[in-house]
PAZA-234592 format. One record per residue (C-alpha): residue number from 1; residue in three letters; z, x, y. Coordinates in nm, 4 decimals. Example, Ala and Ser with C-alpha at 12.3 -4.5 7.8 and 13.67 -1.06 7.14 Angstrom:
// PAZA-234592
    i   aa        zz        xx        yy
    1  Ala    0.7800    1.2300   -0.4500
    2  Ser    0.7140    1.3670   -0.1060
This chain:
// PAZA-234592
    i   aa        zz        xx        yy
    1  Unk    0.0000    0.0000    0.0000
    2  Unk   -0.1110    0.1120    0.3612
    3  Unk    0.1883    0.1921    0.6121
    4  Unk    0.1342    0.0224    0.9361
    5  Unk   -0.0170    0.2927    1.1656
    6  Unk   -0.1684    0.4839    0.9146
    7  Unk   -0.5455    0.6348    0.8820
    8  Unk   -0.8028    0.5499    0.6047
    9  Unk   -0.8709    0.8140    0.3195
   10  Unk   -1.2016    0.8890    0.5396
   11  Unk   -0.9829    0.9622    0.8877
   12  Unk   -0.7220    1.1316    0.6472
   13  Unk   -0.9578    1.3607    0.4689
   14  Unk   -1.0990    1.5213    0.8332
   15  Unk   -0.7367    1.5183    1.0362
   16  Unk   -0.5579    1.6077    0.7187
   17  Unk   -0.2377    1.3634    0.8468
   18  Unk    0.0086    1.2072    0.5571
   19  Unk    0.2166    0.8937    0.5256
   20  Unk    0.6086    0.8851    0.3748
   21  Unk    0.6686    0.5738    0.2301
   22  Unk    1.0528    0.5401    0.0691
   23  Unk    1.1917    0.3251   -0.1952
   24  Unk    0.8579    0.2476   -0.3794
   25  Unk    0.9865    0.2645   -0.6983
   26  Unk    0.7252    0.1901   -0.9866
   27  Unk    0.7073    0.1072   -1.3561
   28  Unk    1.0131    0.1896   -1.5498
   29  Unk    1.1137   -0.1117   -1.7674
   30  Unk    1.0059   -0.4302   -1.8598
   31  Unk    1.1242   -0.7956   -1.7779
   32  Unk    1.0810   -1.0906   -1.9979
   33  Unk    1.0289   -1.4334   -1.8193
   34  Unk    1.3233   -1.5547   -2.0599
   35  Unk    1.6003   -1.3135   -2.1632
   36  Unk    1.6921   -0.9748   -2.0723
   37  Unk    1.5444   -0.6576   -2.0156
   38  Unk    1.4436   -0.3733   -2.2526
   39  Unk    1.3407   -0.0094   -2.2100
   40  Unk    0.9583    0.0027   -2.1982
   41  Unk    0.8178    0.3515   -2.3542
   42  Unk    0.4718    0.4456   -2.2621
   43  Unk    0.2942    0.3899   -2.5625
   44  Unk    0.4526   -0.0021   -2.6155
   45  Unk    0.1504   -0.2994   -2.5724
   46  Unk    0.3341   -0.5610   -2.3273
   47  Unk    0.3904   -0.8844   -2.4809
   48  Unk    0.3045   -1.1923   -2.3316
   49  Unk    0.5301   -1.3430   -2.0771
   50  Unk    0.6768   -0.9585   -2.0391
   51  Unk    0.6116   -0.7788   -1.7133
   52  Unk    0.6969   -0.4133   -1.5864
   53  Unk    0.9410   -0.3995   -1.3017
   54  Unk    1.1212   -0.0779   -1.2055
   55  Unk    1.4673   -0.0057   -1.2150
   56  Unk    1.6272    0.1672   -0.8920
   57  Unk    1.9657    0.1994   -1.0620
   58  Unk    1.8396    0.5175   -1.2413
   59  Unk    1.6939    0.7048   -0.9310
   60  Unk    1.9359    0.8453   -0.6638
   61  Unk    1.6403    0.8446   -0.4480
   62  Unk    1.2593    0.7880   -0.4907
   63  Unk    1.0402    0.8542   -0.1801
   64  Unk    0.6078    0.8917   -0.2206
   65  Unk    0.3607    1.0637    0.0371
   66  Unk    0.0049    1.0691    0.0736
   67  Unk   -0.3027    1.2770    0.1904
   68  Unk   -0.6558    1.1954    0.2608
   69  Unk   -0.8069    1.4212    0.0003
   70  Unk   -0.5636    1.5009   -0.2955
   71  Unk   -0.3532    1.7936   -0.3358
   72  Unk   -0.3236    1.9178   -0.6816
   73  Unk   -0.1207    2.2154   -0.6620
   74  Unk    0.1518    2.2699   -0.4286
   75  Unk    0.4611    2.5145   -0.4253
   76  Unk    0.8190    2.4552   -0.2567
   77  Unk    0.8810    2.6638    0.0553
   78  Unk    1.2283    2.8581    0.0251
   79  Unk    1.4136    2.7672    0.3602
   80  Unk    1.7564    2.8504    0.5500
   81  Unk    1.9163    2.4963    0.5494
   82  Unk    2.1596    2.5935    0.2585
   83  Unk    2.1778    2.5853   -0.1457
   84  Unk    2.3152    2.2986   -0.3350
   85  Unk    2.2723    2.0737   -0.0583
   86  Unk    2.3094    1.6697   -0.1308
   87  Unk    2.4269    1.5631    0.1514
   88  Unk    2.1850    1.3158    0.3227
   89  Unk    1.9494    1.2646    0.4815
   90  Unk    1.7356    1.5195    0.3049
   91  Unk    1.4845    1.7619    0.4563
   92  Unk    1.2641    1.9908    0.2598
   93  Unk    0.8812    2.1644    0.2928
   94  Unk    0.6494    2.2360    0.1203
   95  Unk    0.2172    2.3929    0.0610
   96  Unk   -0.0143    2.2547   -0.0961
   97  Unk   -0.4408    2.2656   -0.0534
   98  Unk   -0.6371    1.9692   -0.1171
   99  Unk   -0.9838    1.8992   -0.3073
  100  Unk   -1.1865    1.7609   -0.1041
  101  Unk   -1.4968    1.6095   -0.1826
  102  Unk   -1.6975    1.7853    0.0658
  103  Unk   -1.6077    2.1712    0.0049
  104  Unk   -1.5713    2.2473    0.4228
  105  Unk   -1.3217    1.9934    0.4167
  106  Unk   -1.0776    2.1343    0.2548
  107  Unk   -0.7465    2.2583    0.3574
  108  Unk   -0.3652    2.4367    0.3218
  109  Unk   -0.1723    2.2689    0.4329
  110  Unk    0.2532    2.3100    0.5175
  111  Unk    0.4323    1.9740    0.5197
  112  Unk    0.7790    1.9294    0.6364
  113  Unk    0.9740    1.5579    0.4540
  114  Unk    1.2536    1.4938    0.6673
  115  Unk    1.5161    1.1808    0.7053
  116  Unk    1.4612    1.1849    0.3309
  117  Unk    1.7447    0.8986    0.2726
  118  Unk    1.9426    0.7601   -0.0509
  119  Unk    1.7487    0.4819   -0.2212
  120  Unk    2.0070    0.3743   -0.4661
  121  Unk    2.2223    0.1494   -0.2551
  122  Unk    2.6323    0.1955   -0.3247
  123  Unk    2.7901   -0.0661   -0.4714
  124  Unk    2.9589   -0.3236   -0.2184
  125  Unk    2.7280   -0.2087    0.0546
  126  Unk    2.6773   -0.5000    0.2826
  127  Unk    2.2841   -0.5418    0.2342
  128  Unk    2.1977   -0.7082    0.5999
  129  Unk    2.3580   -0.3667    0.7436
  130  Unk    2.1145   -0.2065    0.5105
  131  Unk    1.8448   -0.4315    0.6191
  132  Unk    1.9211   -0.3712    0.9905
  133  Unk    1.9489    0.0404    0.9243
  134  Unk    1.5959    0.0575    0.7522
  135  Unk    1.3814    0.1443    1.0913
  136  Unk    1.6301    0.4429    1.0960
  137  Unk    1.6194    0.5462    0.7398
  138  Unk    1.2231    0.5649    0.7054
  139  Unk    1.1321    0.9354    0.5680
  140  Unk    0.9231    1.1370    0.8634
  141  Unk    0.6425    1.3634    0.7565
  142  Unk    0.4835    1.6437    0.9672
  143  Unk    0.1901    1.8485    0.8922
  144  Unk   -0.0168    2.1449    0.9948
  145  Unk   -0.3227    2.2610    0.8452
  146  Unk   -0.5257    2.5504    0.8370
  147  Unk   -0.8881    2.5388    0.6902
  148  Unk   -0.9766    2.6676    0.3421
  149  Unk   -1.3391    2.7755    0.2241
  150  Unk   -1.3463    2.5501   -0.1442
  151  Unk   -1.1073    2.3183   -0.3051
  152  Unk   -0.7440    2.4814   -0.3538
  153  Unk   -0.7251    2.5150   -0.7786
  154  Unk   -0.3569    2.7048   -0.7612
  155  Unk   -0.1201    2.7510   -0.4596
  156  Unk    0.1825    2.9498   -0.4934
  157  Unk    0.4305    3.1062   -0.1851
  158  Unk    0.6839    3.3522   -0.1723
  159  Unk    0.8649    3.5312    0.0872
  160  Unk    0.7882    3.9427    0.2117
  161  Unk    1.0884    4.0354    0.4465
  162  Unk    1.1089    3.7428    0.6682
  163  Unk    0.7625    3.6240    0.6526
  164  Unk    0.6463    3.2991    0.4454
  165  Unk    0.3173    3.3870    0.2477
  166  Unk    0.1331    3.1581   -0.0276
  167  Unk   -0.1712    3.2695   -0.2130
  168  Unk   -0.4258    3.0397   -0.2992
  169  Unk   -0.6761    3.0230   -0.5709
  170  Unk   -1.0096    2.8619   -0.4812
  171  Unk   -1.3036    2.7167   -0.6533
  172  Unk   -1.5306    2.9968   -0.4582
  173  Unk   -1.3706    3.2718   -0.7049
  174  Unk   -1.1997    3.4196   -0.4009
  175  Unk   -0.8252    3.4619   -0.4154
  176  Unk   -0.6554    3.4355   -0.0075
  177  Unk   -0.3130    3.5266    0.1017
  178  Unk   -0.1730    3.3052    0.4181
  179  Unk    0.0496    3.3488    0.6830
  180  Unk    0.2294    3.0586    0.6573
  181  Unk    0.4371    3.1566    1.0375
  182  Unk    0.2832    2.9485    1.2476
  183  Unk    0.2273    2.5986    1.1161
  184  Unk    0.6531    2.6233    0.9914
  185  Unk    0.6850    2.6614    1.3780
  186  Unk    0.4269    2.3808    1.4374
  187  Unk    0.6186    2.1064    1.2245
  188  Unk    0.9827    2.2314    1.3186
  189  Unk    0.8682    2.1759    1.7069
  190  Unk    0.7284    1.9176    1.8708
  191  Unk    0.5694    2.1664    2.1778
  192  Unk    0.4478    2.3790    1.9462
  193  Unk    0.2499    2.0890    1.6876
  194  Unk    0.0986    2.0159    2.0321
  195  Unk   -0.0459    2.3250    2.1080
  196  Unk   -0.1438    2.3795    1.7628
  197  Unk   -0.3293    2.0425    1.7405
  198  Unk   -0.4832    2.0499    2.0922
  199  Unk   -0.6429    2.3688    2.0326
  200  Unk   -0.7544    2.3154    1.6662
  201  Unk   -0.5399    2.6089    1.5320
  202  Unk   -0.6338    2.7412    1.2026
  203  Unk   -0.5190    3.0705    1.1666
  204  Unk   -0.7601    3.2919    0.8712
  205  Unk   -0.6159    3.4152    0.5282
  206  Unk   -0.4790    3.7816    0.6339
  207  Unk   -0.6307    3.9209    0.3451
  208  Unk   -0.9041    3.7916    0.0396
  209  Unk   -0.9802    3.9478   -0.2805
  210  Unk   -1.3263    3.8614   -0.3943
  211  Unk   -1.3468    4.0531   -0.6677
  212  Unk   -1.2440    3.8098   -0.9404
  213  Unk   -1.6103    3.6941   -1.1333
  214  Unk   -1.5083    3.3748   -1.1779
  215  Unk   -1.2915    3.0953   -1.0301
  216  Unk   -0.9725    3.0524   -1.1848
  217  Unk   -0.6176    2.8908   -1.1625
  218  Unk   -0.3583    3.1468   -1.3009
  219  Unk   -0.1334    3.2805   -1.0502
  220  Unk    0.2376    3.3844   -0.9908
  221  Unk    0.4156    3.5791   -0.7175
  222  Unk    0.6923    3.8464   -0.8622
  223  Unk    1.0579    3.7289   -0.7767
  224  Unk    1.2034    4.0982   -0.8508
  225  Unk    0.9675    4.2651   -0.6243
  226  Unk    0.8028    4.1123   -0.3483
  227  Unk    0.4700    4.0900   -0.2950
  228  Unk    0.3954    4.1838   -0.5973
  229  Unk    0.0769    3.9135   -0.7369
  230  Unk   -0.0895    3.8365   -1.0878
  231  Unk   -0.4130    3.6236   -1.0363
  232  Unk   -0.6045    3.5347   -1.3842
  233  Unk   -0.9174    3.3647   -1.3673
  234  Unk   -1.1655    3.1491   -1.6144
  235  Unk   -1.3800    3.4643   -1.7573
  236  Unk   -1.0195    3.6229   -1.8908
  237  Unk   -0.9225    3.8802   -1.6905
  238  Unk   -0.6022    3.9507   -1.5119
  239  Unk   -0.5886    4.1702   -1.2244
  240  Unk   -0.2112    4.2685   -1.0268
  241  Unk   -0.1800    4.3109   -0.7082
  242  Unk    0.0767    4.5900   -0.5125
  243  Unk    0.1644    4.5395   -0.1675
  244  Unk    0.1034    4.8176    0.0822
  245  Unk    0.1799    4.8745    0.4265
  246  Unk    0.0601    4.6944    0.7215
  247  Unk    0.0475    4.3174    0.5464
  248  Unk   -0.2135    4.4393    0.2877
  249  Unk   -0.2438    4.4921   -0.1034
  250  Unk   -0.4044    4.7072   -0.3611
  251  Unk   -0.5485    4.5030   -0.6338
  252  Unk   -0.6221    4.7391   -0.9236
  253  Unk   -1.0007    4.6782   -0.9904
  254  Unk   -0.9204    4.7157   -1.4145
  255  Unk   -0.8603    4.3671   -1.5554
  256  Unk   -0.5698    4.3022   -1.7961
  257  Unk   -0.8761    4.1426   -2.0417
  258  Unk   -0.6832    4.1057   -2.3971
  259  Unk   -0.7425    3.7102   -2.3872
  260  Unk   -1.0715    3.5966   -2.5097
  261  Unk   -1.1447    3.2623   -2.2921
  262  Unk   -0.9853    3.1594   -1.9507
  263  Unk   -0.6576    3.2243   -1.8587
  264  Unk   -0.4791    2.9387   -1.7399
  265  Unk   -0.1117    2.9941   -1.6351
  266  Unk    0.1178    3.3158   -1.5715
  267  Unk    0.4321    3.3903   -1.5121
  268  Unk    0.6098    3.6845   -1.3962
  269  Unk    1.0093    3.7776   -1.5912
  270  Unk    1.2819    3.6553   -1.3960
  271  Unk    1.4291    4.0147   -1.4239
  272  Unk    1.2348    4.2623   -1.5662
  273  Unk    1.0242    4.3572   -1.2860
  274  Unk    0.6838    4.4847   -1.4878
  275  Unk    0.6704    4.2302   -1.7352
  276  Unk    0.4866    3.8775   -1.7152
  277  Unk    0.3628    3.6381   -1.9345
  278  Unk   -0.0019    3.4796   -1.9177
  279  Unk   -0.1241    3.1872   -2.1826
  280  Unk   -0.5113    3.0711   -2.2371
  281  Unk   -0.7718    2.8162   -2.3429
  282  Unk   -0.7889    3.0718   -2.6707
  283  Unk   -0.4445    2.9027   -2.7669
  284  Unk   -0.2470    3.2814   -2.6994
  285  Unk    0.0604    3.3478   -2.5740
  286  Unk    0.0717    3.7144   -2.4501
  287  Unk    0.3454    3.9686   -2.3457
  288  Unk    0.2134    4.1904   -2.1121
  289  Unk    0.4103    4.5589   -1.9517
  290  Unk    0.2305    4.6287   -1.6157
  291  Unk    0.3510    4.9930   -1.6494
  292  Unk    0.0898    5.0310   -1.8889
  293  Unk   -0.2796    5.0956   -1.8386
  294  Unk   -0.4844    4.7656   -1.8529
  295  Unk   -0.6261    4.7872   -2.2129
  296  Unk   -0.2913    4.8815   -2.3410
  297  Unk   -0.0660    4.6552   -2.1766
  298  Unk   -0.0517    4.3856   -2.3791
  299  Unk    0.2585    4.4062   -2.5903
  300  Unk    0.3107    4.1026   -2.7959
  301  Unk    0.0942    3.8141   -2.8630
  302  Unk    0.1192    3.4797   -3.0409
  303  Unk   -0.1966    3.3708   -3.1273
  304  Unk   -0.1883    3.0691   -3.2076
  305  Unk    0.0898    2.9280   -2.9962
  306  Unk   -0.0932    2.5896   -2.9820
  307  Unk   -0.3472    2.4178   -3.1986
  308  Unk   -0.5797    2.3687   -2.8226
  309  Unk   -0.5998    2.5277   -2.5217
  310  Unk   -0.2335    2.6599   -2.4027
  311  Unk   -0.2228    2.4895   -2.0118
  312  Unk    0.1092    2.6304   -1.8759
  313  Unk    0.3889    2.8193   -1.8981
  314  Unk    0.7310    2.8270   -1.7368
  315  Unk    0.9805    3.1017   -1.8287
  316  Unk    1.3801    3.0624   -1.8333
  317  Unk    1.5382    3.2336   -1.5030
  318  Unk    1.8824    3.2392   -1.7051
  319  Unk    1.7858    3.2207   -2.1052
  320  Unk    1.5150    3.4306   -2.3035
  321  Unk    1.3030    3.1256   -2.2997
  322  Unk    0.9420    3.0368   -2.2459
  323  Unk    0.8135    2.6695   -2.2622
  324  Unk    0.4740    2.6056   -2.2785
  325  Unk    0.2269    2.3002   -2.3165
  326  Unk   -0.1335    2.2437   -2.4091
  327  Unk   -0.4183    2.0277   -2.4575
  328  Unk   -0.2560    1.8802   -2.7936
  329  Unk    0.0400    1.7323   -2.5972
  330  Unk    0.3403    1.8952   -2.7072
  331  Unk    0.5534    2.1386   -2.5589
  332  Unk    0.6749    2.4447   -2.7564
  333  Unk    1.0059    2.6469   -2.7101
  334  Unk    0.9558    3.0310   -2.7384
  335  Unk    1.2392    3.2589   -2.8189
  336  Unk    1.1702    3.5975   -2.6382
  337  Unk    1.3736    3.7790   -2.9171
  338  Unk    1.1821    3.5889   -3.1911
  339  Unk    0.8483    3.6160   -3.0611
  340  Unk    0.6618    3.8383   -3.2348
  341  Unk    0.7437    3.6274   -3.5710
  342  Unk    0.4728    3.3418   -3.3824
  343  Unk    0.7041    3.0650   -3.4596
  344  Unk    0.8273    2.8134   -3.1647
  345  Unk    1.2262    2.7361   -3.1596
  346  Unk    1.1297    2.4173   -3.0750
  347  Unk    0.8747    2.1299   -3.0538
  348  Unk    0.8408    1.8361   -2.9430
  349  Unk    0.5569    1.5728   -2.9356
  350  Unk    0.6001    1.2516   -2.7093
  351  Unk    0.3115    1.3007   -2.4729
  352  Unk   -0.0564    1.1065   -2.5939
  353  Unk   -0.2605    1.3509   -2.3506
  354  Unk   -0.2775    1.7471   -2.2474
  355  Unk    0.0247    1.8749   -2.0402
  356  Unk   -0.0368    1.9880   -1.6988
  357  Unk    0.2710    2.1341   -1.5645
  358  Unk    0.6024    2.2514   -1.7298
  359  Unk    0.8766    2.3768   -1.5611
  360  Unk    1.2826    2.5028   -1.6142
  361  Unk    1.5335    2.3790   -1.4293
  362  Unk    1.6343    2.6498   -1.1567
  363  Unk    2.0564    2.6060   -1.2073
  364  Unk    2.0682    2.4212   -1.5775
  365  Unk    1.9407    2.6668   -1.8454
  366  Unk    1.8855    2.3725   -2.0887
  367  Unk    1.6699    2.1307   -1.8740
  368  Unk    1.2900    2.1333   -1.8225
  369  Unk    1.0471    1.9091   -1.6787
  370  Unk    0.6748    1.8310   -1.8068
  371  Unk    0.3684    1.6309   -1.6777
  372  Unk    0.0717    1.5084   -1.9047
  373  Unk   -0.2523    1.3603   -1.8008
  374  Unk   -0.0747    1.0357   -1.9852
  375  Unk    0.0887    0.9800   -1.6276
  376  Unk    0.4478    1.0580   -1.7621
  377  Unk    0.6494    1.3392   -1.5978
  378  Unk    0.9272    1.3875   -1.8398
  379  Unk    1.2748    1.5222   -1.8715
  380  Unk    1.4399    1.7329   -2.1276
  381  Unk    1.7322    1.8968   -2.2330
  382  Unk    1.8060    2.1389   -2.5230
  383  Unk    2.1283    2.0875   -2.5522
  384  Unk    2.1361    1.7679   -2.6303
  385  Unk    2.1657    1.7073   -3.0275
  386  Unk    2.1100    1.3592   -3.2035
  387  Unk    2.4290    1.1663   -3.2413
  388  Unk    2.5073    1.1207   -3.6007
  389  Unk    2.6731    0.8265   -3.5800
  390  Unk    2.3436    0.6429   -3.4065
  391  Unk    2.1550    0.7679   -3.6871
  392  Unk    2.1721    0.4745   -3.8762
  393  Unk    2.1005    0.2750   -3.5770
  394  Unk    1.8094    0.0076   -3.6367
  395  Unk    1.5060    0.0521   -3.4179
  396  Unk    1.5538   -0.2404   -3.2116
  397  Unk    1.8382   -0.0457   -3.0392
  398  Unk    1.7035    0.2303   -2.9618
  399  Unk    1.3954    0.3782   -2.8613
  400  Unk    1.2085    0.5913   -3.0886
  401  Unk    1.1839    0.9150   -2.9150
  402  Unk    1.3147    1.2577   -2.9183
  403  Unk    1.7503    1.2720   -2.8406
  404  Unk    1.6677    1.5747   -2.5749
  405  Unk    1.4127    1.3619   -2.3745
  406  Unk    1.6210    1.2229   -2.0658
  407  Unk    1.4251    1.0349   -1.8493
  408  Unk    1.0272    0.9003   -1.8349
  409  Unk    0.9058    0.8834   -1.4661
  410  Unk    0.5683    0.6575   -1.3974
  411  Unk    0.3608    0.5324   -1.1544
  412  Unk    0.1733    0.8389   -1.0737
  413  Unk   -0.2246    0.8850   -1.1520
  414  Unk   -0.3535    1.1918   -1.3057
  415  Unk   -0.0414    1.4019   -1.2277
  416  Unk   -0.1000    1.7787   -1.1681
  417  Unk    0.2018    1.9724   -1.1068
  418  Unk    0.5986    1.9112   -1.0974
  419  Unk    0.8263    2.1076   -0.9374
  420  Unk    1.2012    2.1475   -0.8605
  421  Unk    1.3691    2.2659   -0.5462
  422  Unk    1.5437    2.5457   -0.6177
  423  Unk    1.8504    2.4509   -0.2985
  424  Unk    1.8238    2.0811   -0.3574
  425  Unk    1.9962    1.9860   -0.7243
  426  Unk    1.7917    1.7545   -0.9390
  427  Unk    1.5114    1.7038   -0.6972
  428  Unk    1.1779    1.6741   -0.8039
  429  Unk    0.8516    1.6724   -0.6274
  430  Unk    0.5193    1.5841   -0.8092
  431  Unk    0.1422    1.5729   -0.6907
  432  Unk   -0.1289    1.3754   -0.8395
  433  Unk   -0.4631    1.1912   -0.7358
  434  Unk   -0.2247    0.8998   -0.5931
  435  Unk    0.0312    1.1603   -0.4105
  436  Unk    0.3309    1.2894   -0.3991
  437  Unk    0.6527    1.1578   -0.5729
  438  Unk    0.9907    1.3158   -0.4447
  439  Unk    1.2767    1.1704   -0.6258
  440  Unk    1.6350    1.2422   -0.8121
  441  Unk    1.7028    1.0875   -1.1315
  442  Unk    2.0723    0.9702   -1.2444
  443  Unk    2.0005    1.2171   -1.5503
  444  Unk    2.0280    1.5455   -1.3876
């Protein structure tokens, strides 16, 4: 539904503006026109008579943004407002570049969500206060843009000293690094925005590496030393970048190359500051020690981690873990200390479609979310073992599903990417054809 005041997808796709819409909860459960209500799981027929209707008592707060032209990938901009923060209202940023039909029409673009408010209303609150309080407690949404040659496939940021940067991956084969300095400034200040619109700002990448041979989507910024960069692309090579002095890099021209079909995801050790992990449409896992010379650097390899292409990876920033999920819909536990026997710790298969984005929890070791072209984003949890004493439970009472999947969030089309903010617990924010979702579930 259109917010009052808001631009077409035409106007949107040239000025690049967004809409915040809160509250707009979708599918979760179904109604019957007689009776109660039941859990609905993704993969039930409705009934006749039976409806889907969502319920807001299991989301602490559910808010949804658009864009003209969607944005597929997107990353979470660290910021200086504090960690662990839940008090509200909420305020949070993040990058993301669109796909635009048209390929000069594309964009990155840095969004700042503010006045992000509580949608589960406290018990005993007096609802015509509420009522009267809702012009005040409507989410706010700025954005600045700066113009992008090509659709964005992969956008990830980090920070060098006290400069924002994101890298972007585009469909040109051409790999960019931003300066993401001036549009923060533009959406924390009204004066500046101004300028920045009136004048068309769109300040350049600050440096490009064409040398890739192919487009590709694979990328992943080093946490233990920044600026350090991994870019993989679609004919299988893997190339690192070093940062130098001045704002530049060195991108050694000798491709990691052990896969044999495109690389699709990486992801750099949370503490071991030469080792990452890259998977591929060949169905690999691979180990890989960037102290090594290219061709030898490749230390341990699972090769057939999935039975179709391997889509992402997301590796454990407190446990020896790596999840992963591919085109066959299930997602696969890797123990680091166990992988060269090839054999996952754990699997399980709920989603009916390829998964698109997997990621761990930043504070809770045991928790990871996933997204599947099914339109699920789910949540999971290790730790959580099947109660004996349900196990005799009929199947009328209770779903038929996996005891470590939490929570199944809907309503999104073709979702993309998930992500977690790493200073906001539980939060969530997911991009898809139909937007973003930014919500907190009552499970974590």
């Amino acid at each position: 539904m259109e917010k009052e005041g808001s631009v077409s997808d035409e106007e949107h796709e040239e000025t690049g503006q967004a809409d915040m819409d809160s509250d707009n909860c979708e599918d979760e459960e179904m109604e019957e026109e007689e009776g109660g209500n039941k859990v609905y799981l993704p993969d039930v027929t409705l009934k006749e008579g039976e409806k889907l209707v969502c319920d807001e008592s299991a989301y602490i707060f559910y808010h949804q943004a658009q864009t003209g032209a969607p944005c597929l990938s997107f990353d979470i901009i660290p910021d200086k407002l504090g960690d662990k923060r839940e008090e509200f209202p909420l305020t949070f940023y993040i990058v993301c570049g669109t796909q635009a039909e048209r390929t000069h029409a594309n964009n990155v673009i840095v969004m700042k969500m503010s006045n992000l408010q509580k949608t589960t209303k406290d018990s005993g609150e007096n609802s015509d206060e509420s009522e009267s309080d809702d012009e005040d407690d409507k989410p706010e949404l700025e954005s600045a843009m700066m113009k992008h040659t090509g659709g964005v496939n992969r956008i990830r940021t980090t920070v060098i000293g006290d400069k924002h940067v994101a890298a972007s991956w585009s469909e040109t084969g051409k790999v960019h690094i931003w300066d993401l300095t001036r549009p923060l400034q533009a959406v924390n200040d009204s004066s500046v925005m101004a300028t920045y619109t009136r004048t068309g700002a769109s300040p350049p990448p600050v440096y490009t590496f064409p040398g890739h041979q192919a487009e590709g989507f694979a990328m992943d910024w080093s946490t233990t030393t920044l600026g350090k960069l991994v870019t993989g692309d679609c004919n299988k090579n893997i190339h690192l970048w070093t940062p130098k002095d001045g704002g530049t890099w060195h991108v050694d021209q000798r491709p990691y190359s052990a896969h044999s079909a495109s690389v699709e995801d990486i992801q750099w050790s949370p503490n071991e500051e030469n080792v990452f992990a890259s998977c591929s449409v060949d169905k690999s896992i691979r180990i890989w020690d960037a102290r090594a010379a290219p061709h030898k650097a490749c230390m341990l390899t699972v090769e057939e981690a999935h039975q179709r292409d391997v889509n992402v990876i997301s590796w454990n920033r407190h446990e020896p873990f790596i999840v992963s999920g591919g085109d066959d819909g299930i997602l696969r536990i890797w123990d680091l200390r166990q992988f060269q026997h090839g054999k996952a710790v754990a699997v399980f298969k709920h989603h009916t479609a390829p998964i698109t984005s997997v990621e761990w929890n930043p504070t809770d070791a045991s928790v990871f979310a996933a997204s599947g072209s099914d339109n699920q984003i789910t949540l999971w949890d290790l730790a959580v073992e099947k109660d004996s004493e349900s196990a005799g439970s009929s199947k009328d009472e209770e779903p038929d599903v996996p005891p470590q999947l939490l929570f199944i969030h809907q309503g999104q089309k073709d979702i993309k990417e998930v992500h977690w903010h790493p200073q906001i617990p539980g939060m969530m924010t997911s991009t898809a054809h139909s937007g973003f979702d930014i919500f907190r579930t009552i499970s974590v």
